[in-house]
KEKE-3310 file (N, C-alpha, C; in steps of 0.2 Angstrom, whole numbers, plus 5000, padded with zeros to 4 digits):
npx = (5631:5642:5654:5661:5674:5679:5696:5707:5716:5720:5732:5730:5732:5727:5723:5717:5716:5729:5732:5740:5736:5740:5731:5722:5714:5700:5687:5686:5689:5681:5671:5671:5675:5659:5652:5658:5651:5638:5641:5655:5667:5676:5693:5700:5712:5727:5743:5756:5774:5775:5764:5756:5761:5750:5740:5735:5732:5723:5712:5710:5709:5698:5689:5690:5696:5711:5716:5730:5738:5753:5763:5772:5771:5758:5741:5738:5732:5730:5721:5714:5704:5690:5682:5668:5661:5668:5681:5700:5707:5721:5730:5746:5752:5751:5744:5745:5735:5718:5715:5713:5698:5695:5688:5675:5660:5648:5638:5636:5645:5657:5663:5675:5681:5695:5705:5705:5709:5701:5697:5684:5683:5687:5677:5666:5668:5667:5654:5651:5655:5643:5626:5621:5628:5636:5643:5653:5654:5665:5679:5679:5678:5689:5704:5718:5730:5746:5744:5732:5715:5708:5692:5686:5672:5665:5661:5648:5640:5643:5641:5627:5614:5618:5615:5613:5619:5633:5634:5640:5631:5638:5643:5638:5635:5647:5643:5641:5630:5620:5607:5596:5587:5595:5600:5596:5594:5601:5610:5609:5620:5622:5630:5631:5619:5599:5597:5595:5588:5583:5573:5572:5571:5561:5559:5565:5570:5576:5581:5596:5599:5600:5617:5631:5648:5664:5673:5670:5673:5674:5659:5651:5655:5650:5638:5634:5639:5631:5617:5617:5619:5607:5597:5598:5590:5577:5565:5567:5563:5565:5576:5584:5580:5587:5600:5604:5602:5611:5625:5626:5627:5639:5647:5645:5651:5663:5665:5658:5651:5638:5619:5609:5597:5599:5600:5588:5580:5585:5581:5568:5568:5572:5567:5559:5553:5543:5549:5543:5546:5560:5574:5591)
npy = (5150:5138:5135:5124:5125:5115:5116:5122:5135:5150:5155:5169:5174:5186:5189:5203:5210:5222:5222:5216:5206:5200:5190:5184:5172:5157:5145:5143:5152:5163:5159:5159:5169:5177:5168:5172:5182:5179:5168:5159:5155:5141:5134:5123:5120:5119:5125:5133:5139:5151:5158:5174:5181:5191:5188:5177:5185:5193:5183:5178:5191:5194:5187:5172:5158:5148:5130:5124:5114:5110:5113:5110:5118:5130:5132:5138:5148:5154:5167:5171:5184:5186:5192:5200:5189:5179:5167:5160:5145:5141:5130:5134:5127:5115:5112:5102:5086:5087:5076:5072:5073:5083:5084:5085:5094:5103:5115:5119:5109:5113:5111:5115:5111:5117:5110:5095:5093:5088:5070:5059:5050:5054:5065:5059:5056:5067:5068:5065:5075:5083:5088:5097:5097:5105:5107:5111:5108:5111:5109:5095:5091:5096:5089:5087:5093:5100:5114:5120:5120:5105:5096:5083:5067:5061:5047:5052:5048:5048:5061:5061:5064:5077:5092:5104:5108:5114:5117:5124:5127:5121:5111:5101:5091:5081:5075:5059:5046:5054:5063:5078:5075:5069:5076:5087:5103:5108:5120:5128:5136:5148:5160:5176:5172:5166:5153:5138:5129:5116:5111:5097:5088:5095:5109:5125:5138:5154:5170:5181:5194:5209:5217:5229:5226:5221:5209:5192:5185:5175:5173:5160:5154:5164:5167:5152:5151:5159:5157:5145:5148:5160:5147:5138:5149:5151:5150:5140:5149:5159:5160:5158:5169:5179:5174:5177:5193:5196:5190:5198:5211:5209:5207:5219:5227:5223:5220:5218:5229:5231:5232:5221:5227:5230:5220:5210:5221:5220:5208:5207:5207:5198:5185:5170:5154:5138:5126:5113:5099:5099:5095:5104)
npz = (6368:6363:6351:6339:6327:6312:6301:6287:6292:6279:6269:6259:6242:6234:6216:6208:6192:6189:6202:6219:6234:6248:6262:6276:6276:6271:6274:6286:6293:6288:6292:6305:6309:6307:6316:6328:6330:6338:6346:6358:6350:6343:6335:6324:6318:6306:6305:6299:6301:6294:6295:6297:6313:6319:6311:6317:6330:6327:6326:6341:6346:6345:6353:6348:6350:6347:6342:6337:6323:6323:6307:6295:6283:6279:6273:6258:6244:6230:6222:6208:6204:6191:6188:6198:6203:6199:6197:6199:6206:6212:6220:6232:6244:6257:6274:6287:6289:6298:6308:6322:6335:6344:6362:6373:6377:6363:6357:6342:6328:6316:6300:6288:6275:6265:6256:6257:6269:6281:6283:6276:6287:6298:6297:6302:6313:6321:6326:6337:6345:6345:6340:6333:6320:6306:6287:6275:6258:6247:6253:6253:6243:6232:6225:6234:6230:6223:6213:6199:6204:6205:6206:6212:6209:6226:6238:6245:6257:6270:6273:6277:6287:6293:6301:6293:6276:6266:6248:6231:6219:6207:6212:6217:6207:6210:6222:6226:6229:6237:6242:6243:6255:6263:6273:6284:6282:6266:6258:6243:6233:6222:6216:6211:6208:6207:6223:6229:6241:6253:6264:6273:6262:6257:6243:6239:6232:6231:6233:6231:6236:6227:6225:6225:6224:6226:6228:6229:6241:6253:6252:6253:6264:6275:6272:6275:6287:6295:6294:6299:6312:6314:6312:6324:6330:6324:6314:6299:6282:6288:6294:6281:6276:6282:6284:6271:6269:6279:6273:6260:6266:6273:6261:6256:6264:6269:6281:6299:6302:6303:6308:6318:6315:6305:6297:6298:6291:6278:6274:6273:6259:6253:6242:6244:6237:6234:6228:6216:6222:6211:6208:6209)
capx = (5631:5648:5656:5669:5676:5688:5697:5713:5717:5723:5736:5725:5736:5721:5727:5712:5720:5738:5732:5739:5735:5741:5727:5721:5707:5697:5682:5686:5692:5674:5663:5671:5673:5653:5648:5658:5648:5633:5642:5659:5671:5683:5695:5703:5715:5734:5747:5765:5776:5774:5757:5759:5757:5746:5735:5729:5732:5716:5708:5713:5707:5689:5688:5691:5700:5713:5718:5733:5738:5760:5764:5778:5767:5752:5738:5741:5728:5730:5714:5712:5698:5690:5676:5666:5659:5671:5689:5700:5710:5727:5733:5750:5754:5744:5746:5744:5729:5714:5712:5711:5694:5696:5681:5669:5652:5648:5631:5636:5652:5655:5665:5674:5689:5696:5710:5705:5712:5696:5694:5677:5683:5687:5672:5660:5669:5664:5647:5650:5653:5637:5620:5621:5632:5637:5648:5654:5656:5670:5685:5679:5679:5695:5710:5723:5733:5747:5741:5725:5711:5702:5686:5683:5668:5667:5657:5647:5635:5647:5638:5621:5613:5620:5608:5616:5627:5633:5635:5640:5628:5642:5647:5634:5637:5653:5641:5639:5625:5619:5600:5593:5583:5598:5603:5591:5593:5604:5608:5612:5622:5624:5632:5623:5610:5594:5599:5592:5586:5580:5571:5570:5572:5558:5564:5563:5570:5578:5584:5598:5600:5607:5621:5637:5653:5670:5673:5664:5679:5670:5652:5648:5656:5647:5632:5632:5637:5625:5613:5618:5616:5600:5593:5596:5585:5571:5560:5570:5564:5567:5584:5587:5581:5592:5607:5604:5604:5619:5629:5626:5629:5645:5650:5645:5656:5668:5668:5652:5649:5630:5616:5606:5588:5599:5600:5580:5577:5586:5580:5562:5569:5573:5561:5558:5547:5542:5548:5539:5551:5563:5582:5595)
capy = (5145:5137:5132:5124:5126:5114:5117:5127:5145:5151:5162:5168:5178:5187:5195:5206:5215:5222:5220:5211:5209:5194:5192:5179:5167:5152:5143:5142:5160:5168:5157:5160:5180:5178:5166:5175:5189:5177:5164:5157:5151:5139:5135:5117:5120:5117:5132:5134:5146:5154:5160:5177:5180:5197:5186:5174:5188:5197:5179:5180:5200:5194:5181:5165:5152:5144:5124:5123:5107:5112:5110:5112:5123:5134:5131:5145:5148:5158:5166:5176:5188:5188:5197:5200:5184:5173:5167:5153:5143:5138:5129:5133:5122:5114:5114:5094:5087:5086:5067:5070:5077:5084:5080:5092:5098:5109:5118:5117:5108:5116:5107:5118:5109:5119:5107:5090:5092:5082:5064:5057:5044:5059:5070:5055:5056:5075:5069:5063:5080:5089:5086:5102:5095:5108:5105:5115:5102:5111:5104:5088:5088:5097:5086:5089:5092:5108:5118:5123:5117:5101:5093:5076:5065:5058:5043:5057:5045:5052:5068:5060:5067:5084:5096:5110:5106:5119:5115:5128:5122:5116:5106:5096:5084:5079:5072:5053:5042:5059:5066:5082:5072:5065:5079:5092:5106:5107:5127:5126:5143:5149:5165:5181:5170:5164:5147:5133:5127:5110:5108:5091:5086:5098:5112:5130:5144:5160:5175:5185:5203:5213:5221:5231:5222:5223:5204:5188:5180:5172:5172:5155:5154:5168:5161:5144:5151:5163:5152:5141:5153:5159:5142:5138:5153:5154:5146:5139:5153:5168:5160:5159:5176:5183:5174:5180:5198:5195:5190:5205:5218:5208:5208:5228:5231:5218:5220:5217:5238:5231:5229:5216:5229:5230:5212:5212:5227:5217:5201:5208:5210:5192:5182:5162:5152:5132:5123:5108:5094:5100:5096:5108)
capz = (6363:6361:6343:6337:6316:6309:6293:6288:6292:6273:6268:6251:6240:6229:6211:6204:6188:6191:6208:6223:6241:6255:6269:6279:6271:6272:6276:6294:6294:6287:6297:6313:6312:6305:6321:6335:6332:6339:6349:6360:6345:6345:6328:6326:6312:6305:6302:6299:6304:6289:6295:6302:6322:6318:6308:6323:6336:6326:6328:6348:6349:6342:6358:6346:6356:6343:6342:6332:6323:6318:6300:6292:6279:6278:6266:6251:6238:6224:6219:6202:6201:6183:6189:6206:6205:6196:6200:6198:6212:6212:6229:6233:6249:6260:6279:6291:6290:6304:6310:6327:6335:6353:6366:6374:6371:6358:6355:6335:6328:6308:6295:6283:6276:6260:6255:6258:6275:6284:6279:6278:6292:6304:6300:6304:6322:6324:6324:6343:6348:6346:6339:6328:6314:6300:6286:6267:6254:6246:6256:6252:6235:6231:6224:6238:6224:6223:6209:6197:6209:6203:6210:6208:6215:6231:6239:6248:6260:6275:6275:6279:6296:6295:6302:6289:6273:6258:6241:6227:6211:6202:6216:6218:6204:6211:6227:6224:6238:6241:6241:6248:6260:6268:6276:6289:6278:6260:6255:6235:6232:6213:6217:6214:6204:6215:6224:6230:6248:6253:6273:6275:6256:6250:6239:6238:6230:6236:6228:6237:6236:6224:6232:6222:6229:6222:6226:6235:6244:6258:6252:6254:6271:6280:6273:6278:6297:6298:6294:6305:6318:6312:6311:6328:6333:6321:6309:6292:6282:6291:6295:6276:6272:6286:6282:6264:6272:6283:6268:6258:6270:6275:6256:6253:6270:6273:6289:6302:6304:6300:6314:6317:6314:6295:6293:6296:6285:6272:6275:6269:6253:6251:6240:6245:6236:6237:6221:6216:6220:6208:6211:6206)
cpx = (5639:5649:5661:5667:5682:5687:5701:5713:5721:5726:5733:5730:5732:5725:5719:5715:5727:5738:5734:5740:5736:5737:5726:5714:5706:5692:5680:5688:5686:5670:5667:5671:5664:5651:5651:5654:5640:5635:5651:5661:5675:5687:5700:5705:5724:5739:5754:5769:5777:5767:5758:5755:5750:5740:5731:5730:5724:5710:5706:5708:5698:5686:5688:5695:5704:5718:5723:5738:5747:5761:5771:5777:5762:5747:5741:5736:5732:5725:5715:5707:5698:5685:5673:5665:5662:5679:5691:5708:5714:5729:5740:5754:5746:5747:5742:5738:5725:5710:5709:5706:5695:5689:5682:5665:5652:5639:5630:5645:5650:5661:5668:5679:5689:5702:5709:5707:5708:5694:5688:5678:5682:5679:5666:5662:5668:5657:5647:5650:5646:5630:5620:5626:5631:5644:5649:5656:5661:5675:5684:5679:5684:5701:5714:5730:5738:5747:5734:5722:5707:5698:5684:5678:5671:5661:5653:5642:5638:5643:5629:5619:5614:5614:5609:5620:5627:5635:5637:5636:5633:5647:5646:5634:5642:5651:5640:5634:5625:5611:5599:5592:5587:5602:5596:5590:5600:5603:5613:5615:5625:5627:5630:5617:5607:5597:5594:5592:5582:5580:5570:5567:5564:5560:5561:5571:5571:5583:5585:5597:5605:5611:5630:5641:5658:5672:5669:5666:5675:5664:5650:5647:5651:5640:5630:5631:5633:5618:5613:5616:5608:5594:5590:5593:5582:5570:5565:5570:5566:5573:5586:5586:5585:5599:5607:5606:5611:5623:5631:5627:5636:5652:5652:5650:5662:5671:5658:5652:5641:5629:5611:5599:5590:5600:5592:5575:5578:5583:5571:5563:5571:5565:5563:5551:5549:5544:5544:5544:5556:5571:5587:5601)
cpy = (5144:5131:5129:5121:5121:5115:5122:5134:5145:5157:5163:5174:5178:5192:5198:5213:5215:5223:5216:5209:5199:5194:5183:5176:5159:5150:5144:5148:5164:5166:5158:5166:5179:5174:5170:5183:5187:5173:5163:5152:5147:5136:5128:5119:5119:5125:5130:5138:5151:5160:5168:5178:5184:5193:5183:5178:5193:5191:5180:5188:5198:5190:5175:5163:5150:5135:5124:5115:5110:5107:5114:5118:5125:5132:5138:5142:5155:5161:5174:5178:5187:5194:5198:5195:5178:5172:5160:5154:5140:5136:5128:5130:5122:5112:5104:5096:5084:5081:5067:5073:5075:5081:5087:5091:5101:5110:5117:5115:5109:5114:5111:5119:5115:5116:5097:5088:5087:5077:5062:5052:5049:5065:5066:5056:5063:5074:5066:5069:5086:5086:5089:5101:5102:5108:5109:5107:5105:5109:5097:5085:5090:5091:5090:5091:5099:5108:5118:5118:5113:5098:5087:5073:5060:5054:5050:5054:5049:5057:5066:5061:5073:5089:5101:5108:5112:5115:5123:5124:5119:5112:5100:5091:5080:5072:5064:5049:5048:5062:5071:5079:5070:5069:5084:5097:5106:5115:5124:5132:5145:5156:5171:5177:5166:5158:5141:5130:5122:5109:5100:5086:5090:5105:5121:5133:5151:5166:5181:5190:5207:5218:5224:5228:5223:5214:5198:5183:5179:5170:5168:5155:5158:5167:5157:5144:5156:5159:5147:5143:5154:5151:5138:5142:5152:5148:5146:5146:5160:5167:5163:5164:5179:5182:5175:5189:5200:5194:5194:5209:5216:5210:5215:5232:5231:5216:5218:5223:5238:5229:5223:5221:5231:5222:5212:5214:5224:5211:5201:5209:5205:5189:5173:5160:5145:5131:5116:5101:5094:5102:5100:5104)
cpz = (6361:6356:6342:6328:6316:6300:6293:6287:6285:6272:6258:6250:6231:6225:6209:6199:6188:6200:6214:6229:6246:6260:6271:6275:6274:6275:6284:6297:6295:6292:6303:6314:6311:6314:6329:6334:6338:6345:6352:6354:6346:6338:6329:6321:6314:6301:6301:6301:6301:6289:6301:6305:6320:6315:6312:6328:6333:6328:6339:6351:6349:6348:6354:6347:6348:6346:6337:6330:6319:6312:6298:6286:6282:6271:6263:6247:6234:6221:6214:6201:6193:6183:6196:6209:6203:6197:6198:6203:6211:6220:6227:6238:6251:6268:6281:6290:6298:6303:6317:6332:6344:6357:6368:6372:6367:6354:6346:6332:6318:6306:6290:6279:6267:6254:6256:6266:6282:6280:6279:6286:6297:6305:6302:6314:6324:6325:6333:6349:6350:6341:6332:6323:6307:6295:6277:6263:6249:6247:6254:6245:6232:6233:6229:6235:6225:6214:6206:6201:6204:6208:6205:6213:6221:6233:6247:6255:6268:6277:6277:6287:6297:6296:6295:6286:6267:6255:6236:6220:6209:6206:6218:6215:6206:6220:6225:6230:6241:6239:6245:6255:6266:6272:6279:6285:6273:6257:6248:6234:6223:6212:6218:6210:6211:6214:6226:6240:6250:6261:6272:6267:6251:6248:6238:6235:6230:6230:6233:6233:6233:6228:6224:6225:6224:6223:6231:6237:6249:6260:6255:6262:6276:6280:6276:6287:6297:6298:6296:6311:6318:6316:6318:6333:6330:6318:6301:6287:6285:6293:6288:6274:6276:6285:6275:6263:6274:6278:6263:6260:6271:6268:6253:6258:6271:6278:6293:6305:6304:6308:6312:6315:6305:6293:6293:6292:6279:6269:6271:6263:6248:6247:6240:6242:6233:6229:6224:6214:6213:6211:6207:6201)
residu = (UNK:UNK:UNK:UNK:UNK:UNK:UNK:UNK:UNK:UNK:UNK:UNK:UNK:UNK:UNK:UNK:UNK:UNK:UNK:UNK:UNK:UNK:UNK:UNK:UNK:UNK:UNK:UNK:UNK:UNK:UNK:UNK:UNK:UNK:UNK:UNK:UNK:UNK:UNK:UNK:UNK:UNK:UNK:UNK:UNK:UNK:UNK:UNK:UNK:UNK:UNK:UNK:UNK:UNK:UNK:UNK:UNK:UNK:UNK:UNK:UNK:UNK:UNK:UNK:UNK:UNK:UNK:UNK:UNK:UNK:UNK:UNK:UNK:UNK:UNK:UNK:UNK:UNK:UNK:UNK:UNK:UNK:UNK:UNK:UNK:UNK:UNK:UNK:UNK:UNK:UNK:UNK:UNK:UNK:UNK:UNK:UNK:UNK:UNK:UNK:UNK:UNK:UNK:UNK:UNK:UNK:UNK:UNK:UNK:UNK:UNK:UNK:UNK:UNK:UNK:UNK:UNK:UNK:UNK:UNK:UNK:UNK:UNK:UNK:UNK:UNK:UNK:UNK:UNK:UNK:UNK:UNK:UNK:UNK:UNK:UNK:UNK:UNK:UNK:UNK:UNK:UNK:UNK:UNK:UNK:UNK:UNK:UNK:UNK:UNK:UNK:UNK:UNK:UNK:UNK:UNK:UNK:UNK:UNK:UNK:UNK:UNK:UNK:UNK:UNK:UNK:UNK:UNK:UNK:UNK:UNK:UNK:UNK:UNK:UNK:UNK:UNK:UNK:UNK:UNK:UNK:UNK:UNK:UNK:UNK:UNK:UNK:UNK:UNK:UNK:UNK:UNK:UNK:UNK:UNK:UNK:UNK:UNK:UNK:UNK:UNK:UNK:UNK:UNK:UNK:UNK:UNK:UNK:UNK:UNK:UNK:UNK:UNK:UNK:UNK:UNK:UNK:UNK:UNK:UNK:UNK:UNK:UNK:UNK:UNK:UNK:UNK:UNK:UNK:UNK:UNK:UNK:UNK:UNK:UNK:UNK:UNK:UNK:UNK:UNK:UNK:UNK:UNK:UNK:UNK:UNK:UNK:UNK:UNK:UNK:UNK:UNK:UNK:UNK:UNK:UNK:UNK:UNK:UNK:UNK:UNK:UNK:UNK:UNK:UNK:UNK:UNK:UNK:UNK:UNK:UNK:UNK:UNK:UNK:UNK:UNK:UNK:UNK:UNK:UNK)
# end
């Protein structure tokens, strides 16, 4: 299965307490370590020289192909733990944006801007690449703005057709000319509370897995691709309880030291149930 991620490689410089750690980050960063565990990666993104080698020579070590787009900067967040599951986002640069969408096949092409860095114009043109469209609706709602991160709405019609789109609940209002329906499947993610999951605009209900974790920097992300993955092997549910699984093991580990017979294991543990057309 060969993939291609666009969206910026991010230099995340997380404080928790009097703590404070510089690592590699973003949307484009989790879901592509999450899908080369399953599949041939490929990374369409923008960096600086600011961005150290070390950090894309462990992309490179994983077999992830990188496409780099030269910027005179590197994205840069700022992310303040309050708690495990609560934080707040300060962008401090941001790295060229991604207009220009290469050719090729692609088994799945995945969307995961964190900075406004894809237009609506360009990500309508990724949809010529591959069949399997998947895309985060964070990056598109973040003001490209440097400092505290706002989110303003957007004419969201663009996103219609996607096989696979995430939302964080409190992201959703910000979607305008947008409905479940208008996308294949719609994951709602409310952090550790139960989320929401919409196949083909009808609605269910899903309650991950309590898991101890110290923080939940990438949640979404490994999420949305593993359940991407998933999806194009199984049946919707049993994707959504696995990549519910997957996510938790990955949060309790940080690393992927999990098998596939403990994703499974956990995956029973998952509860999915139908709502009655009620939107989140």
């Amino acid at each position: 299965m060969k993939c291609l991620l666009a969206g910026h490689l991010v230099i995340d410089r997380i404080i928790r307490g009097s703590r404070f750690e510089r690592r590699i980050g973003g949307g484009a960063y989790y879901s592509a370590i999450t899908l080369a565990n399953f599949c041939d990666v490929e990374v369409l993104t923008s960096v600086g020289e600011d961005f150290p080698d070390e950090w894309l020579d462990e992309l490179t070590d994983r077999g992830i192909r990188l496409r780099i787009i030269p910027a005179e900067k590197s994205t840069s967040y700022e992310l303040r733990y309050l708690d495990a599951n609560r934080r707040k986002l300060r962008l401090l640069s941001r790295a060229a944006p991604i207009t220009d969408v290469p050719g090729g096949d692609y088994d799945m092409v995945m969307l995961n801007p964190v900075a406004g860095e894809i237009p609506p114009e360009s990500a309508t043109k990724f949809k010529k690449l591959s069949d399997f469209l998947v895309a985060d609706v964070q990056g598109f709602i973040r003001a490209p703005e440097v400092g505290p991160v706002r989110l303003w709405e957007i004419d969201a019609s663009f996103l219609r057709g996607m096989r696979v789109l995430h939302a964080d609940l409190t992201e959703t209002r910000y979607l305008k000319n947008f409905n479940p329906s208008d996308v294949e499947v719609l994951l709602v993610t409310n952090g550790a509370q139960p989320g929401f999951a919409y196949l083909r605009g009808k609605g269910y209900t899903y309650r991950p897995v309590e898991m101890d974790i110290e923080e939940s920097t990438g949640a979404g992300d490994v999420f949305l691709a593993s359940f991407a993955h998933f999806y194009s092997q199984c049946p919707f549910i049993q994707a959504l309880k696995r990549a519910n699984a997957f996510t938790a093991l990955f949060l309790k580990h940080r690393d992927f030291s999990f098998s596939i017979e403990d994703v499974n294991e956990l995956a029973m543990r998952v509860a999915v149930e139908r709502l009655n057309d009620i939107n989140p």
